[in-house]
LUMZA-28777 format. One record per residue (C-alpha): residue in one letter; x, y, z. Coordinates in steps of 0.05 Angstrom, whole numbers, plus 5000, padded with zeros to 4 digits. Example, Ala and Ser with C-alpha at 12.3 -4.5 7.8 and 13.67 -1.06 7.14 Angstrom:
# LUMZA-28777
A524649105156 S527349795143 
# end
This chain:
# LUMZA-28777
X957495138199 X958595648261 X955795568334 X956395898400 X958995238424 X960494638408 X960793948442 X964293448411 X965992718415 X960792558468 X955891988473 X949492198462 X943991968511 X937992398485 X932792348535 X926991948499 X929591278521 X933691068463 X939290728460 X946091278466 X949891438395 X956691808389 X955692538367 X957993258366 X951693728380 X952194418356 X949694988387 X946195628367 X941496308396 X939395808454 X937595258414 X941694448387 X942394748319 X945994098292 X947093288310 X952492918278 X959692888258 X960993628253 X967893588257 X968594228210 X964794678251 X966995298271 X965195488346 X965896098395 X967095558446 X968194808438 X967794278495 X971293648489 X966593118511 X970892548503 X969091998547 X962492428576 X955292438559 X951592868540 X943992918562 X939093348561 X938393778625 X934693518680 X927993758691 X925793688767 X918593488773 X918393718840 X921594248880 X921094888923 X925195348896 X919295928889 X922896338942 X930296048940 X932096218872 X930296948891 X935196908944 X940596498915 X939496598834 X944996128819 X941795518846 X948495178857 X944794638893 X941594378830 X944394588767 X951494328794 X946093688793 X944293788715 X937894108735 X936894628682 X929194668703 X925294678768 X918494438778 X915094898829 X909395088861 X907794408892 X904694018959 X899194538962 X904295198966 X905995748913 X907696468924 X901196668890 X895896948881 X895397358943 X888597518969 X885697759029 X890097499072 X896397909039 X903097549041 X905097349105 X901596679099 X905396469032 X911996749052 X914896139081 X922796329081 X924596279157 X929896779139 X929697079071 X929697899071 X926298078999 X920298448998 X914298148974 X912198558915 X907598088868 X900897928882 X899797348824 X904296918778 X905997398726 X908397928775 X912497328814 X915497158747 X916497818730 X921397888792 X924697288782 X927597438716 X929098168728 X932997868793 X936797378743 X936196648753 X941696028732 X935695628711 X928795558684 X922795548728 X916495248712 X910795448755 X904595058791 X898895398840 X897795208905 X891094988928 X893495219001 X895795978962 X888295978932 X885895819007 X888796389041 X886796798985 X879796789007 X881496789067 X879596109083 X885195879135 X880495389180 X878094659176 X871694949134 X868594809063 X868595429020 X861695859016 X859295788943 X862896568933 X869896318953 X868895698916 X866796118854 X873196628871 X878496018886 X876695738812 X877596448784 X884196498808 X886195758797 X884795848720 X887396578718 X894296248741 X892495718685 X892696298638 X899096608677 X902295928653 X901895558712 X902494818684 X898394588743 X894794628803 X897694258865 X895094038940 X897893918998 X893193459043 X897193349096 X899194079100 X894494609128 X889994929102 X890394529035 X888093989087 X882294179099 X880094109032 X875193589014 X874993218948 X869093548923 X872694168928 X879593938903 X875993648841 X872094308840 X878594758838 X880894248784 X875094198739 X875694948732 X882294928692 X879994198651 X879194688595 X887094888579 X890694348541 X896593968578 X894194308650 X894093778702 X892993638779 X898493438823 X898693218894 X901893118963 X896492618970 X892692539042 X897391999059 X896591889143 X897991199169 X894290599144 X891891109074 X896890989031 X891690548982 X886891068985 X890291778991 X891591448920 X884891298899 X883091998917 X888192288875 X884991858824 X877392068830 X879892698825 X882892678764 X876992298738 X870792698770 X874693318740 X877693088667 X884493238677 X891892848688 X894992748750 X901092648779 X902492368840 X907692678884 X913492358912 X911391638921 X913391388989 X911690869042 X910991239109 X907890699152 X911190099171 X905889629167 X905489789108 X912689669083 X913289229007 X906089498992 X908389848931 X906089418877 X898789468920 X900290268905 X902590298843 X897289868819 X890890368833 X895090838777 X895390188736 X888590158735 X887190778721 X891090878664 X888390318634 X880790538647 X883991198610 X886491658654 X892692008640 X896291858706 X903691758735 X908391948799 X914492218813 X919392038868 X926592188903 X931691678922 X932891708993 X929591359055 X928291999090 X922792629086 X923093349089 X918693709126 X916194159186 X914094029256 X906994299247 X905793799191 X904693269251 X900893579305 X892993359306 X889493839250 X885494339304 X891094559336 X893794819259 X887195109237 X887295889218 X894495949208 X901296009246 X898196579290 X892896219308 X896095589321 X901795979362 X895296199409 X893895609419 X900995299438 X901595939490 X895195709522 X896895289583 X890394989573 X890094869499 X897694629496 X895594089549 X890093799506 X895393809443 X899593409477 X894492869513 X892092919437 X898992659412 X900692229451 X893691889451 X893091899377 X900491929352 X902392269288 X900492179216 X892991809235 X896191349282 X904591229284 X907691199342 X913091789357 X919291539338 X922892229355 X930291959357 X928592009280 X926392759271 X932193129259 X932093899265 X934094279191 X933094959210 X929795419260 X929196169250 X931796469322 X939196609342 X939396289401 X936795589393 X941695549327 X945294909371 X939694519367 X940394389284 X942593729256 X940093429328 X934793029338 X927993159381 X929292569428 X936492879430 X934993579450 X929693309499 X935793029540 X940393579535 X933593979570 X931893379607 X925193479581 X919293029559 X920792949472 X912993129460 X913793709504 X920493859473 X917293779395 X911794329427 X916794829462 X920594909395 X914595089350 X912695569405 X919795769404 X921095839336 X913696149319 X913295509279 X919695719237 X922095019248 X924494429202 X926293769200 X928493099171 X923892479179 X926591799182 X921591469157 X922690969098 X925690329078 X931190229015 X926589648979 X920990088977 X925190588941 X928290218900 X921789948869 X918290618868 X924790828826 X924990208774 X917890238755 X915690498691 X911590998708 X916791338748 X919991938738 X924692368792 X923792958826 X927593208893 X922493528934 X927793908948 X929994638937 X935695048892 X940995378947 X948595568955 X953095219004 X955395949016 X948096319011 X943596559062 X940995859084 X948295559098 X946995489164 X941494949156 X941894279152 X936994139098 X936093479064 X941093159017 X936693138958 X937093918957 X944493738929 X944593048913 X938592718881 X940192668804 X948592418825 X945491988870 X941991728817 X946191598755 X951991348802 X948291008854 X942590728821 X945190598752 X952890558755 X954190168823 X946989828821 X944289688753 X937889868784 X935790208716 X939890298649 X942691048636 X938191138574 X932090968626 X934991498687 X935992008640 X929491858608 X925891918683 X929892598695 X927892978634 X923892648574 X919092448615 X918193038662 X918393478590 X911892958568 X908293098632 X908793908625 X908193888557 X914794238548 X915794048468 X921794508465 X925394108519 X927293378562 X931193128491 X937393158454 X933893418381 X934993948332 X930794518341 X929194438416 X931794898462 X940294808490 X937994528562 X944294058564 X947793588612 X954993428594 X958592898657 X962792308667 X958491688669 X964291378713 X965191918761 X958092248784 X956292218848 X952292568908 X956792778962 X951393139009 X949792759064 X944692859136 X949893019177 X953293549123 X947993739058 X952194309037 X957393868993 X955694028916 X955093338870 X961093148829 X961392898760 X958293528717 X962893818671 X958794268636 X951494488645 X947494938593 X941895328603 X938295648535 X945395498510 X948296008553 X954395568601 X952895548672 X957795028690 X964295008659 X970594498682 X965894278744 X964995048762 X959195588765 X959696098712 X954196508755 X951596598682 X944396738687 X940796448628 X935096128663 X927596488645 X920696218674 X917095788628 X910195808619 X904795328599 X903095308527 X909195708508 
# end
């Protein structure tokens, strides 16, 4: 027998939950052309996986890599993870289609140069694979893209013609090979959306086998219950699956009420609706500023908003609004915990990897007035880490069945145009932090059950048959670490440290990771729904 490579003497822990088996897996054109003792094999390249396992790559069920993989095509970030696929296209956001509106609205790189050239999914595809990309992308469409694209920017319900366009273009990204459709109801102007017109958008695309509706749920304080039972109705009133996007406990009344959570999907999977979640393992979000200010004051867009900020008059009433009203329906500001990730401008470059209250003192300024001046600042190019979350609610979220993983966060380089941020540690860390946190030191879960949440179950969910397992046939997404050894290493105060523990990582067979290192091979392809 001849492959293009070879891995022999591994454990095999092949991604549909079963128990792990000693094997050599052979590989050939992209694809695990053989299982078993193939110790007569003759092979271009042969990896000695003694002591390793080998998994199938990790598929993330939820990142934002739409614009960062066209900047850094390596994605160094996650594939030195074992991410050989991101999810994207989620929390109400994609890169398409653009409508009326043009661009500017969807391009939401504080920094990134490329011209926009594309105007729906095939031509964004299109220029990710003739840029090159490390891995595979699997794409979603935003309910915030479809929005702007009929120019609907404002807290408004759709006229019955930009209903009748928004479903167009939701199912002509269906056809595209968008797997889904996503929201983001916390997140203008995907906000703004009611549930009529959510299930609306939905119901349009009910039709396409596997196609399914995920969401950043409208989860303010005291909603956790029923930004849940939305998502639910939803997928009911409109006939299709959903999944639920990174489960978390924001509110701290509310802390230990994940079984109270989890069991509205309980329910309705057992009154038949295909439904599960997805979720990251750290105690802290990702986010923006804007995300928290009262809902008026972000209606129509970042220009609009800006107006508004620059208006002595308006900016007054934003702030008696926040402080009167808090943030997320009703938290008080806890600002000590809102740590700055990026901002776009030169000049206020010192004020990343500090927090609001922080940077209020050094200005010896109000914090509200402070978490204002930046926005205004930084024309809304602003970021930041929320402490928000407590370890037991995580850890529960994590263990339970219907639980798979997924980052929320993006595919960078330590070294790439975004090294100056201080982005979140699951853009490096989540899948390491996993397997060595969570399974090794912990027991939390077994290894067969981690790897199963990291790829056989995200592979069930888009209905990728070709991928998420250890099988012959399916295509050479492959894992290869040291159970004993994996680990994150990116933390708050420094993200940019790559995981350890990966000693090989394929991508439609072709090596991206070799001895721990990037290849800068670029195997990865968009994969499309259906295909």
């Amino acid at each position: 027998m001849e492959f293009d490579t070879l891995i022999a003497n591994g454990m095999v822990v092949d991604g549909a939950g079963r128990l792990r088996y000693e094997a050599d897996v052979g590989i050939a054109g992209g694809k695990i052309a053989a299982i078993g003792q193939l110790e007569d094999a003759v092979a271009d390249r042969v990896i000695d996986a003694s002591g390793q396992i080998v998994a199938p790559g990790f598929i993330d069920m939820h990142s934002h890599s739409d614009r960062t993989l066209l900047d850094d095509p390596g994605g160094e970030s996650k594939v030195h993870q074992g991410v050989t696929t991101e999810v994207v296209g989620n929390c109400g956001y994609s890169p398409y289609p653009v409508g009326i509106m043009g661009p500017e609205p969807l391009n939401r790189s504080h920094i990134s140069p490329i011209e926009w050239d594309w105007t729906d999914l095939d031509g964004w595809a299109n220029r990710l694979e003739a840029n090159g990309l490390s891995i595979n992308v699997a794409p979603q469409v935003g309910h915030s893209a479809l929005r702007y694209a009929v120019g609907l920017a404002d807290s408004r319900a759709p006229s019955a013609d930009q209903l009748r366009e928004m479903r167009r273009l939701t199912a002509e990204a269906v056809e595209q090979g968008a797997f889904s459709m996503s929201t983001g109801l916390t997140v203008a102007p995907s906000m703004y959306g009611d549930t009529d017109e959510v299930a609306s958008l939905a119901e349009s695309f009910s039709q396409y086998d596997g196609a399914f509706y995920v969401t950043h749920a409208r989860v303010w304080a005291g909603n956790h219950v029923g930004a849940i039972e939305e998502a639910m109705e939803i997928g009911r009133r409109a006939g299709v699956p959903v999944q639920y996007s990174h489960m978390a406990i924001i509110d701290p009344r509310a802390y230990g009420s994940g079984e109270e959570m989890v069991g509205v999907i309980e329910k309705a999977r057992a009154d038949g609706l295909d439904a599960t979640y997805d979720v990251y393992p750290y105690t802290a979000a990702g986010s923006h500023l804007a995300q928290s200010v009262p809902q008026w004051l972000q209606e129509g867009g970042d220009e609009a908003m800006l107006g508004r900020l620059r208006d002595p008059v308006q900016r007054r009433r934003a702030l008696d609004d926040m402080r009167e009203n808090g943030h997320f329906g009703g938290l008080p500001w806890q600002l000590d915990g809102v740590v700055i990730s990026y901002v776009q401008s030169e000049k206020n470059q010192d004020v990343i990897g500090k927090s609001v209250a922080d940077i209020a003192a050094e200005r010896e300024a109000d914090a509200l007035e402070t978490y204002i001046a930046l926005m205004d600042e930084e024309d809304n190019q602003v970021g930041a880490v929320i402490h928000n979350r407590v370890e037991s609610d995580v850890r529960y979220f994590l263990s339970h069945p219907m639980a798979m993983i997924g980052s929320d966060g993006n595919a960078i380089s330590p070294t790439g145009i975004y090294a100056n941020d201080k982005p979140h540690p699951r853009f490096y860390g989540t899948y390491p932090r996993i397997l060595g946190r969570y399974v090794r030191e912990q027991s939390l879960m077994s290894l067969e059950t981690a790897v199963h949440k990291m790829a056989g179950m995200p592979a069930e969910r888009l209905r990728l048959s070709d991928r998420g397992r250890i099988e012959e046939g399916l295509a050479a997404d492959v894992a290869v670490f040291d159970p004993g050894a994996v680990i994150d290493h990116s933390t708050f105060e420094d993200p940019h440290r790559l995981s350890e523990g990966m000693s090989y990582v394929l991508v439609n067979g072709s090596v991206v990771i070799a001895d721990g290192e990037h290849t800068q091979s670029r195997g990865g392809r968009v994969l499309r729904r259906g295909s």
